[in-house]
C-alpha positions as CSV (number, residue, x, y, z in Angstrom):
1,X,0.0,0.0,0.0
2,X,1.8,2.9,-1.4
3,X,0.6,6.3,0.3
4,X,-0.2,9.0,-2.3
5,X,-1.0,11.8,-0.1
6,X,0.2,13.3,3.3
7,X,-2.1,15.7,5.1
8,X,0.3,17.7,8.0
9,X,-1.9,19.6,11.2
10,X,1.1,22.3,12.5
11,X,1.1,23.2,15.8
12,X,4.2,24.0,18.3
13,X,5.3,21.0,19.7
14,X,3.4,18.1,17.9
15,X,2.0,17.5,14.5
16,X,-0.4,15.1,13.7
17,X,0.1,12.9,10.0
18,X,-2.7,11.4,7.8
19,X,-1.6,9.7,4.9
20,X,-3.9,7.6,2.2
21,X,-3.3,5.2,-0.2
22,X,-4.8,5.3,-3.8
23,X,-8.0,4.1,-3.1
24,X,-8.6,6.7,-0.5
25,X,-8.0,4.4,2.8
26,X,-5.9,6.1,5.7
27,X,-2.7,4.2,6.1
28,X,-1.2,6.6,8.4
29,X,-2.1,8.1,11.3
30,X,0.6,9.3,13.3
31,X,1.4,12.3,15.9
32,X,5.0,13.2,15.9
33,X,7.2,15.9,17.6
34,X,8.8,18.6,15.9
35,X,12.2,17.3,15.9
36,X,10.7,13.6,14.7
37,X,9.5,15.2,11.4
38,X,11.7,14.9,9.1
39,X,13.2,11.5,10.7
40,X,9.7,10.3,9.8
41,X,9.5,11.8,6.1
42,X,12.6,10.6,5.4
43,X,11.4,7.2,5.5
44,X,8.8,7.5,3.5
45,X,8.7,7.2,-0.4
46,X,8.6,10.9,-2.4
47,X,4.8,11.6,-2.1
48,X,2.5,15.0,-2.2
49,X,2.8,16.5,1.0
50,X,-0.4,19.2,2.2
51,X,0.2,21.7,5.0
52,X,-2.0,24.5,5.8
53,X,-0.2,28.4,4.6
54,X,0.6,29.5,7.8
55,X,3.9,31.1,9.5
56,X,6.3,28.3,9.5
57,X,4.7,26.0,6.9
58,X,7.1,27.8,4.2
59,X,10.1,25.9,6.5
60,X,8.7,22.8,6.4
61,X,7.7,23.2,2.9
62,X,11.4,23.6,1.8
63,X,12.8,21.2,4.4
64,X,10.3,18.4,3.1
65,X,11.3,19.3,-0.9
66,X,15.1,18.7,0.0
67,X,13.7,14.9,1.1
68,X,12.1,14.6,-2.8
69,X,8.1,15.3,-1.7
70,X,6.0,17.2,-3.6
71,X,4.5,20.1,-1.0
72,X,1.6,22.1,-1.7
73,X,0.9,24.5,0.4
74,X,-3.0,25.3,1.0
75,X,-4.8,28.3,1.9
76,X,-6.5,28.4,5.3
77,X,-9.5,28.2,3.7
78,X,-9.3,25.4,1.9
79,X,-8.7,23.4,5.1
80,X,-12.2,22.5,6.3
81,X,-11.9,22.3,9.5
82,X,-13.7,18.9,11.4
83,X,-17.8,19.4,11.6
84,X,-18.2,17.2,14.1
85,X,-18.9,17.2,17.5
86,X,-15.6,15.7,19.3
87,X,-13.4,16.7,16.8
88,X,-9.9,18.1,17.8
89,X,-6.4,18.1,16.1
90,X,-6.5,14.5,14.4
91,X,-9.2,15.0,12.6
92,X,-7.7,18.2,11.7
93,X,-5.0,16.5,9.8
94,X,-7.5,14.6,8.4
95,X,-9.2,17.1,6.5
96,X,-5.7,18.7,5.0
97,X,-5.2,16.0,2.1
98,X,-8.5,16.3,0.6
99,X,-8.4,19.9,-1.2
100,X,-5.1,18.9,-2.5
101,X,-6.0,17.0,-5.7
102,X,-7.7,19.5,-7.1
103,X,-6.9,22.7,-9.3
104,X,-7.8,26.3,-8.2
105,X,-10.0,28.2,-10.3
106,X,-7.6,30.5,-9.7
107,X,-4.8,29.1,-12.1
């Protein structure tokens, strides 16, 4: 099961990983500290990696291109954040891979 697409929640300290295969199935699931990220992607084979635009995302974004990933880099509002009632900052991740396929209007 090849993983196609990496959704990455940022926060300070920990940042939560969703990754799905081709037929849309989570394969990875994984919280991991800041200083355990690119330890972690470095394992993994070159896939499209989404992070939410923010203040450091443009860090991560080139560290993660120097490992062969292709980042895209997605505008706050693109990220729908979880609707449902429990939902905190795993779901979050969850919800970053799924704008990522498609185009903006925009280009």
């Amino acid at each position: 099961m090849a993983i196609i697409r990496v959704g990455i929640d940022t926060s300070k300290h920990v940042f939560q990983l969703h990754g799905v295969d081709e037929g849309e199935r989570p394969v990875l699931r994984r919280q991991v500290r800041r200083g355990e990220l690119l330890t972690v992607f470095a394992t993994l084979a070159p896939t499209r990696v989404g992070l939410e635009a923010c203040g450091a995302s443009h860090h991560w974004a080139r560290a993660l291109a120097r490992l062969g990933h292709a980042v895209v880099l997605l505008p706050p509002q693109y990220v729908k954040p979880p609707a449902f009632a429990g939902a905190g900052f795993t779901s979050s991740a969850a919800s970053t891979p799924r704008p990522m396929p498609k185009r903006s209007a925009r280009r």
